[in-house]
C-alpha positions as CSV (number, residue, x, y, z in Angstrom):
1,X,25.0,9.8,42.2
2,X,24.6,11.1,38.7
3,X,21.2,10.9,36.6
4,X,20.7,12.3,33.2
5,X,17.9,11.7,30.9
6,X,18.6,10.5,26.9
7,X,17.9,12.0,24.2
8,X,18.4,15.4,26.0
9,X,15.5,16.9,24.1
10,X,12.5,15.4,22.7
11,X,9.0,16.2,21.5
12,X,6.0,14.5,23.2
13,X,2.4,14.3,21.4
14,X,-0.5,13.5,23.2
15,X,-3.9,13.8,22.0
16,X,-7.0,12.6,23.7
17,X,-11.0,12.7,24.3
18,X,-13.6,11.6,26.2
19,X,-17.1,10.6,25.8
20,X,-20.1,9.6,28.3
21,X,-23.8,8.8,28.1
22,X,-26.1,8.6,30.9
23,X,-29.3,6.6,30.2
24,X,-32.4,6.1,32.5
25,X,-33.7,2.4,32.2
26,X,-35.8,3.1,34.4
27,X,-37.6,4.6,37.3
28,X,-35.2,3.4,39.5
29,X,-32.1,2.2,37.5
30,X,-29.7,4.1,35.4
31,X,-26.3,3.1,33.3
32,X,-23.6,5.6,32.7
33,X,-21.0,4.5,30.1
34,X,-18.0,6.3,29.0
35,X,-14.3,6.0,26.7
36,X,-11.7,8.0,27.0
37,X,-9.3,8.0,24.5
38,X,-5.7,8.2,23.6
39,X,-2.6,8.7,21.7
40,X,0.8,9.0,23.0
41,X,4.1,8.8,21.6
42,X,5.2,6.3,23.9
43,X,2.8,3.2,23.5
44,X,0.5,4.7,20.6
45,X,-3.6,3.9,21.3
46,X,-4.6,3.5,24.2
47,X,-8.4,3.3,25.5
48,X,-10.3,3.5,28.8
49,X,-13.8,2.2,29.0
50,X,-15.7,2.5,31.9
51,X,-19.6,1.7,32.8
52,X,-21.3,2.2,36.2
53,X,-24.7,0.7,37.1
54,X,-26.8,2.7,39.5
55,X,-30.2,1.1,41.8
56,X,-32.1,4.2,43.4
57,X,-33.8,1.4,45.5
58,X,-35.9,4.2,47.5
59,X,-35.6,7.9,48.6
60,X,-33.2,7.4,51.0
61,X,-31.6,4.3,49.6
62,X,-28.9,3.8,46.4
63,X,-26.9,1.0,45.2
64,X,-24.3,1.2,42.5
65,X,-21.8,-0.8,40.9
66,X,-18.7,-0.6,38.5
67,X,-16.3,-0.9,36.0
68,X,-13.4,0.8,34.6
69,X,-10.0,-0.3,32.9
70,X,-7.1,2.4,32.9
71,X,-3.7,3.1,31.9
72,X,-0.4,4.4,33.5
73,X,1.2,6.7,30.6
74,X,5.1,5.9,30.3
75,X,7.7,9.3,30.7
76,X,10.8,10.0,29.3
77,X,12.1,8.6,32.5
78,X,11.0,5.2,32.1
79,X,12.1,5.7,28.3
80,X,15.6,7.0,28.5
81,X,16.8,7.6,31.9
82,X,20.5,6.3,33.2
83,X,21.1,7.0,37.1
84,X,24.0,6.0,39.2
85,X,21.9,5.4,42.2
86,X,24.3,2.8,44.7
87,X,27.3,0.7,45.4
88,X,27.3,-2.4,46.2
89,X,30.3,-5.0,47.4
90,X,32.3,-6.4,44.7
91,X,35.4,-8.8,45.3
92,X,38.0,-6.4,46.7
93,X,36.3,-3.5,45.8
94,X,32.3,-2.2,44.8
95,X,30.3,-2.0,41.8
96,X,27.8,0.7,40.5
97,X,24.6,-0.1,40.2
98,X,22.7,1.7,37.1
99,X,19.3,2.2,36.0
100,X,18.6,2.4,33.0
101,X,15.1,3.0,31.3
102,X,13.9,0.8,28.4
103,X,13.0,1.7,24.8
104,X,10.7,-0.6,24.7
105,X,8.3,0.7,26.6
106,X,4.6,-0.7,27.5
107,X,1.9,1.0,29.5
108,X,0.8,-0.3,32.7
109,X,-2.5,-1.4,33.3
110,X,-5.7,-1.8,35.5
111,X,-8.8,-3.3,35.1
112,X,-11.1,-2.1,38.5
113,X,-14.7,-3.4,39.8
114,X,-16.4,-1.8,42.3
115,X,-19.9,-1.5,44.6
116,X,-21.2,0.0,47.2
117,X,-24.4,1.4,49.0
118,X,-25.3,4.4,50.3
119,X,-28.2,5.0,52.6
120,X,-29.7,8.1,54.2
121,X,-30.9,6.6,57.5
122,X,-32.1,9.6,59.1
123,X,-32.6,12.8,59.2
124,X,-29.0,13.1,61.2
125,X,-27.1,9.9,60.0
126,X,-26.1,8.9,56.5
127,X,-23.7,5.9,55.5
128,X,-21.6,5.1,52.8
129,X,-19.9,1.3,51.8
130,X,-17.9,0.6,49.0
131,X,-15.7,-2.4,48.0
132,X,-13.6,-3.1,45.2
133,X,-11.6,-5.4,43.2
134,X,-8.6,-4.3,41.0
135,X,-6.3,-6.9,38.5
136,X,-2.5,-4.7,37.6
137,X,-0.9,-6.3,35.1
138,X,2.4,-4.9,32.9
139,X,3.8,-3.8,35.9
140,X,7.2,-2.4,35.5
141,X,9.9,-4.0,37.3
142,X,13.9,-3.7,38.0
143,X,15.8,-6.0,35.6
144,X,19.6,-7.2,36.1
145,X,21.7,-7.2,32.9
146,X,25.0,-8.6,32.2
147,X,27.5,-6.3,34.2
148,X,29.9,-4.3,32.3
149,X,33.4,-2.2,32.6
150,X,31.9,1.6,32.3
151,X,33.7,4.9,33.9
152,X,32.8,6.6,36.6
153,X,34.1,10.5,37.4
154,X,36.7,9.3,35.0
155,X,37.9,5.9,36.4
156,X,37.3,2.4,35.2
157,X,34.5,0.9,37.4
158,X,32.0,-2.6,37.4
159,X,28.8,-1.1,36.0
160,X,25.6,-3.7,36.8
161,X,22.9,-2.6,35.0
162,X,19.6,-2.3,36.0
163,X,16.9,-2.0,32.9
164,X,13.2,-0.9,33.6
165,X,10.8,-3.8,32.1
166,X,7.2,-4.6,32.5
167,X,6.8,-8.7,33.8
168,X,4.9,-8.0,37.0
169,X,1.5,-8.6,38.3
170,X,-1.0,-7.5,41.0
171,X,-3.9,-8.1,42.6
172,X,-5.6,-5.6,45.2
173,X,-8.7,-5.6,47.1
174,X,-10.5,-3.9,49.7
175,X,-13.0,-1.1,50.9
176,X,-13.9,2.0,52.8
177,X,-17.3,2.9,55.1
178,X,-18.0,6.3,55.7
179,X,-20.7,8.0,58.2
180,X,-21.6,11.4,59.1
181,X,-23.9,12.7,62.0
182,X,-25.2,16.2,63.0
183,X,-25.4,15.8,66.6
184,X,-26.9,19.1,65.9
185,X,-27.5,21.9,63.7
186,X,-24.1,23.2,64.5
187,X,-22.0,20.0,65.1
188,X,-21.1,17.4,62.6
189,X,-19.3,14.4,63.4
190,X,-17.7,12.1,60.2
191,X,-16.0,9.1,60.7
192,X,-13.9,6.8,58.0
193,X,-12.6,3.6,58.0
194,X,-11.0,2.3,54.5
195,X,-9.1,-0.8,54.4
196,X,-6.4,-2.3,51.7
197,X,-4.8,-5.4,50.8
198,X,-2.3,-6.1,47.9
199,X,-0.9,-9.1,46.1
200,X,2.2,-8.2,44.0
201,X,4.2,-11.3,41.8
202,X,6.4,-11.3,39.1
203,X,5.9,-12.9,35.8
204,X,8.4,-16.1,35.6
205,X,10.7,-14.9,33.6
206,X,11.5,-11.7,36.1
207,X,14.2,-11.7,38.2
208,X,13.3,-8.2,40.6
209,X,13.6,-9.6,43.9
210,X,12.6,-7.1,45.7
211,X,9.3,-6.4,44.0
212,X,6.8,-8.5,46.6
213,X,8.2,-6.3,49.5
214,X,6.4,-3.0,47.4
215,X,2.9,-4.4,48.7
216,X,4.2,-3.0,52.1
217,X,4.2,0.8,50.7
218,X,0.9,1.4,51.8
219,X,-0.7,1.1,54.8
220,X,-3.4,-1.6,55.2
221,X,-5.8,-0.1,57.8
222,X,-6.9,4.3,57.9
223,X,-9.2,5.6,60.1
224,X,-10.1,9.3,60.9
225,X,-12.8,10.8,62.3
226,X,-14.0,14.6,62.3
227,X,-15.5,17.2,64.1
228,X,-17.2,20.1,62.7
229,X,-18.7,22.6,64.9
230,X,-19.8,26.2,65.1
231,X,-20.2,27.2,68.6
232,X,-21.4,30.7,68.2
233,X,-22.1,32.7,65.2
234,X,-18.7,33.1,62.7
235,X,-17.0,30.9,64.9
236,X,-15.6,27.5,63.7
237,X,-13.8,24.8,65.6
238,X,-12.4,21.6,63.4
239,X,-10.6,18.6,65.3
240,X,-9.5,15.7,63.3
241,X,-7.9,12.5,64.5
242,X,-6.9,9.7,62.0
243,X,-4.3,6.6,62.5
244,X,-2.1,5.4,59.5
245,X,-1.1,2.0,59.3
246,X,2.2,0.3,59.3
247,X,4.0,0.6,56.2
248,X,6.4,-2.6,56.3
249,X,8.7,-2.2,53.5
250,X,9.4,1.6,54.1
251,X,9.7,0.8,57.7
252,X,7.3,3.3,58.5
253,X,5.5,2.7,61.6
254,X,1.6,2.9,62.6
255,X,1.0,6.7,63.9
256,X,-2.1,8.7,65.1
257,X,-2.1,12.2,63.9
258,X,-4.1,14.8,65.7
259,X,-5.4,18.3,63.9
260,X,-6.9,21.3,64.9
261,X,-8.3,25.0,63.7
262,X,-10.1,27.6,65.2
263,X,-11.9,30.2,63.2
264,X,-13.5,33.6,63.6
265,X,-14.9,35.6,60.4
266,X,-14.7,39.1,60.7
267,X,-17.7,40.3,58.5
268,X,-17.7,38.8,54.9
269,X,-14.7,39.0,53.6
270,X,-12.0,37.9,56.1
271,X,-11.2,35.2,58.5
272,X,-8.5,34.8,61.2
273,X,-8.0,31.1,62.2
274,X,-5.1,29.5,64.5
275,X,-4.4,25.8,63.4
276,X,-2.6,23.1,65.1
277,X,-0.8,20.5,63.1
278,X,0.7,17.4,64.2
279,X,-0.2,17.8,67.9
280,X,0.4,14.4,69.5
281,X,4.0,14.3,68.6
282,X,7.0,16.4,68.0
283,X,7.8,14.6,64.6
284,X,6.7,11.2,62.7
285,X,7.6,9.6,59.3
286,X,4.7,9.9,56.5
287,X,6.9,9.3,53.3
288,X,10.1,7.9,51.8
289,X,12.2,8.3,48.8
290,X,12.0,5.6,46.5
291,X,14.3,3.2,47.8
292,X,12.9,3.5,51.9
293,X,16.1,4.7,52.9
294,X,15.5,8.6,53.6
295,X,11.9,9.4,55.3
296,X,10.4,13.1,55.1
297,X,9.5,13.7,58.6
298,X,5.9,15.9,59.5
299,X,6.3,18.5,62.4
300,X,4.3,19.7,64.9
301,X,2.9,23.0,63.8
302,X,1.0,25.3,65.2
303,X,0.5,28.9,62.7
304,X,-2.0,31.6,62.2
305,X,-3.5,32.8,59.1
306,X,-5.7,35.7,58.2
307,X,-7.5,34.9,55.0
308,X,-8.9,37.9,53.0
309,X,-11.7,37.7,50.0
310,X,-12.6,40.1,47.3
């Protein structure tokens, strides 16, 4: 396959700044609104407003809520790029498919809502909940164009193009709970649950097809839980355990994932710790190249490390 980038050289400008304000309403509620703002040589102005609302209900006790829109910058990529990425069956022989980015460029966008609570129950236990909302739209998408006779490595060949545009929507929603305990002054226990459910369509007028399988690149349910404890003096002994979802259209499958590390500090500088990575099986799949076809595969590891600071 064969990618280049067009023009070959170009000059980028990007100038931006950000403001906030925090204001007290009152003894117990507060409002925190902010901008930042943009110029790029891509899509010109863009702006990012956000405002968060926050209820100190008691000591112990807050609730917040919130607001934000936000942008997704074009790159030269998804202005100029041409890449021979595939074949595909033609008649009696095959085809190249090409991408090919798209002058006309627009920035994606997001417009997110949020809430959540946090409490301090006790002395030991805290707990944190949060939902959220979030509306994509100018997604880009993977256009088919009239097909073409091009050369490729010299020889005549069927070129069907595909051109970067921006004619798809989303719709996400979701939300996370999070609680740590100190069993004891010198064990902590944390524990996180988040889940994650996505809507992807195209406009009408789109013709990617494979654009509703994306919603499948991330995994729906994560959990992981933590342990923190010291059992002597400049000794430290970490263990976490989390599961990953399936992730349908990379055809990744659900995996647990066990880590470990053991730590002794020698005086105040430097620490020697052993960590074990990876330690319930030999290999698994956490991510994939674009198209879901080659997966980087995550080891079992186990190494030592002798940190020193000055």
């Amino acid at each position: 396959a064969s990618t280049m980038v067009t023009p070959a050289r170009r000059k980028d400008n990007l100038s931006s700044a950000f403001v906030q304000d925090e204001t007290r309403l009152s003894s117990t509620f507060s409002l925190v609104l902010g901008s930042k703002f943009e110029h790029n040589s891509y899509t010109g102005f863009e702006f990012e407003p956000s405002g968060q609302l926050i209820w100190s209900a008691s000591a112990r006790q807050t609730f917040w809520a919130s607001a934000a829109r936000a942008i997704r910058e074009p790159s030269r990529v998804d202005f100029g790029v041409q890449s021979d990425y595939g074949a595909v069956p033609y008649g009696d022989s095959t085809a190249i498919l090409r991408v090919y980015g798209n002058p006309q460029l627009k920035s994606e966008k997001v417009r997110d809502f949020e809430a959540g609570y946090r409490v301090q129950a006790s002395k030991r236990l805290s707990l944190d909940v949060a939902t959220f909302l979030s509306y994509y739209r100018d997604l880009q998408t993977d256009e088919p164009a009239a097909p073409f006779i091009g050369t490729v490595a010299g020889q005549p060949r069927l070129i069907i193009p595909i051109v970067f545009d921006y004619l798809a929507h989303a719709r996400n929603y979701g939300g996370e709970a999070f609680a740590t305990f100190a069993a004891s002054n010198r064990w902590k226990i944390s524990a996180g649950y988040s889940l994650l459910h996505m809507d992807i369509a195209r406009d009408a007028s789109s013709q990617d097809a494979d654009l509703a399988a994306s919603a499948g690149n991330d995994p729906k349910h994560q959990f992981q839980i933590r342990s923190r404890l010291t059992p002597r003096p400049r000794w430290d002994w970490d263990v976490s355990m989390a599961y990953t979802g399936r992730r349908d259209a990379l055809d990744i499958p659900a995996s647990p994932r066990l880590d470990t590390r053991l730590a002794y500090r020698i005086g105040e500088s430097t620490e020697l710790s052993v960590t074990g990575s990876n330690l319930l099986q030999p290999q698994h799949a956490e991510f994939s190249d674009q198209y879901g076809l080659l997966h980087t595969l995550v080891e079992r590891s186990v190494f030592v490390k002798v940190t020193w600071r000055f």
